[in-house]
N, C-alpha and C positions, 0 to 999 in steps of 0.2 A: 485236322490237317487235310489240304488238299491229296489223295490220290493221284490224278492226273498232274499234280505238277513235280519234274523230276527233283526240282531243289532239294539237294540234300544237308547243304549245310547254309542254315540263315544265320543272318548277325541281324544281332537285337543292340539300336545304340543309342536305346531313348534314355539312359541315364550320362552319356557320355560328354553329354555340352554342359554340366554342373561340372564335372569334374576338370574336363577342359579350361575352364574357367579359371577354378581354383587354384591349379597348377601353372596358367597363364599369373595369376595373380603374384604368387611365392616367387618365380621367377623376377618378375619388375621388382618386387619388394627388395629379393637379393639381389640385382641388379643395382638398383637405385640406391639401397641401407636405409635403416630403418634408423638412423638418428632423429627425424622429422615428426617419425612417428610417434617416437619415445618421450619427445621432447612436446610436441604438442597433447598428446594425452596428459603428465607432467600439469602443463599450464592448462589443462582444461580442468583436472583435478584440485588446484593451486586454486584457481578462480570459483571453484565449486566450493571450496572452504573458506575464501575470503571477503568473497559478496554479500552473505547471510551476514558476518558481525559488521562490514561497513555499512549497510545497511540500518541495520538495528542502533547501531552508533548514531548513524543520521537523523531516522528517524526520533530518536531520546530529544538530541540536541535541537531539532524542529521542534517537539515537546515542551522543554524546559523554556524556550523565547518566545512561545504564542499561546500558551494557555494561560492565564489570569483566572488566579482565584478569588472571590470578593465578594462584600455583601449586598445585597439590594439595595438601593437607596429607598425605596418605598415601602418594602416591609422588612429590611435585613436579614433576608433568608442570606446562604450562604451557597454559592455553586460558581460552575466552572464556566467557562468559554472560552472563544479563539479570538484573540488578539486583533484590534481593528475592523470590528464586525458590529452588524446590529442582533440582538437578540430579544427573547423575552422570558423573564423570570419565572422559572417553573411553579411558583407559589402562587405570586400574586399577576402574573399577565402582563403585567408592565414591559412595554417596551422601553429596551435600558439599549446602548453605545458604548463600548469601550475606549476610552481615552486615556491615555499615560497609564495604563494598568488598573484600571478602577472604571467602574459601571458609572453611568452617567443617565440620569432620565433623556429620551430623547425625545425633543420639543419638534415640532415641523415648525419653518419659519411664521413668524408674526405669531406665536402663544405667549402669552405673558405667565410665566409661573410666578408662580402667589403660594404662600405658607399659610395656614388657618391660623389663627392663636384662638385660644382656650379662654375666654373672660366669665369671669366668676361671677353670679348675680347675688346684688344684695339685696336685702327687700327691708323696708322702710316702715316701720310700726308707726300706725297710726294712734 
């Protein structure tokens, strides 16, 4: 503490503008009422438990109308995908398309798909 200076009594009021504050605050609140408050905590509450199941609901129902389960046409493996999409067969590499819920080989314009068949050789004794 200074010597030469006479001040005998200081005021200290660096905690005084938090509390000003707070006190300003209670005021307006009891001023105003606190129905707004009550009411919008309420619905921020309300929407914090009903977002997570409509959510989850939405997404299921997204789910169940774009996943197609089905089998390869090229090797009959058996997997999943998204509904109107191009993919390829985790097995066999085949680029497959889904159409009306079923894998489809997918051709680029002008390929002719052709079947092999199996012909059995006969051999002729001489």
């Amino acid at each position: 503490m200074n010597q030469n200076n006479p001040n005998l009594l200081q005021l200290n009021l660096s905690g005084a503008g938090c509390w000003l504050t707070i006190l300003a605050t209670f005021l307006l609140v009891g001023t105003v009422g606190l129905g707004f408050v009550v009411k919008g905590i309420l619905l921020l509450i309300g929407l914090l438990l009903i977002l997570p199941v409509m959510g989850w609901l939405g997404l299921r129902w997204w789910l169940d109308r774009n996943l197609i389960k089905d089998q390869c046409p090229a090797c009959g493996y058996s997997f999943t995908a998204v509904n109107q999409t191009q993919c390829q067969c985790p097995n066999c590499g085949e680029t497959l398309k889904i159409e009306q819920g079923h894998f489809v080989r997918f051709n680029p314009p002008g390929t002719i798909d052709v079947e092999a068949v199996d012909v059995s050789v006969k051999q002729i004794e001489d």
